[in-house]
C-alpha positions, 0 to 999 in steps of 0.5 A: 509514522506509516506516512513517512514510511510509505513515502520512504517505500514509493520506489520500491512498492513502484518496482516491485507490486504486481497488477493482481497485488494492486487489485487486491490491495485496492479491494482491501482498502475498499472494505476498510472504507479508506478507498470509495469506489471511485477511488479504486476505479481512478487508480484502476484506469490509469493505463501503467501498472508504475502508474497505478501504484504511485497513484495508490500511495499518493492517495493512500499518504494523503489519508493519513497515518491510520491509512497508511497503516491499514495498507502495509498491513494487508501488503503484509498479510497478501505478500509477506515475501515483499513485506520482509523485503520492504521491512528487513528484520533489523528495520520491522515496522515500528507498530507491526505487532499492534496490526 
């Protein structure tokens, strides 16, 4: 479900992540040992920050569900404003309480 949910949110996340947000998310996934550092290191070097984030969610969907779930929860734990932007109440993630 988190797969089809970051595809559904791939503009948004584009629009609206900041370069310190992308850091940290990518740090995140880091230490989840979802991301190598390769990894990271490839979406760091693209040189836009729109870049980045498609390059962050593409890679993120192409692990999978459990992945996917790992990076909306540390997008809502470093950024809940966006969080609740992305997640309106009428509309919460499916499994946010299970996080």
């Amino acid at each position: 479900m988190s797969e089809r949910e970051l595809a559904r949110l791939r503009l948004a996340l584009v629009e609206r992540l900041s370069t310190p947000l992308i850091k940290d998310l990518l740090n995140d996934l880091l230490a989840e040992r979802v991301f190598s550092n390769e990894e990271r290191d490839s979406v760091m070097e693209n040189r836009s920050r729109a870049g980045q984030v498609r390059l962050l969610v593409d890679m993120v969907r192409n692990k999978g569900d459990a992945a996917s779930q790992i990076l909306l929860g540390y997008l809502r734990t470093r950024d809940p404003t966006l969080h609740r932007f992305l997640f309106p109440p009428a509309e919460q993630e499916p499994a946010a309480a299970d996080l």
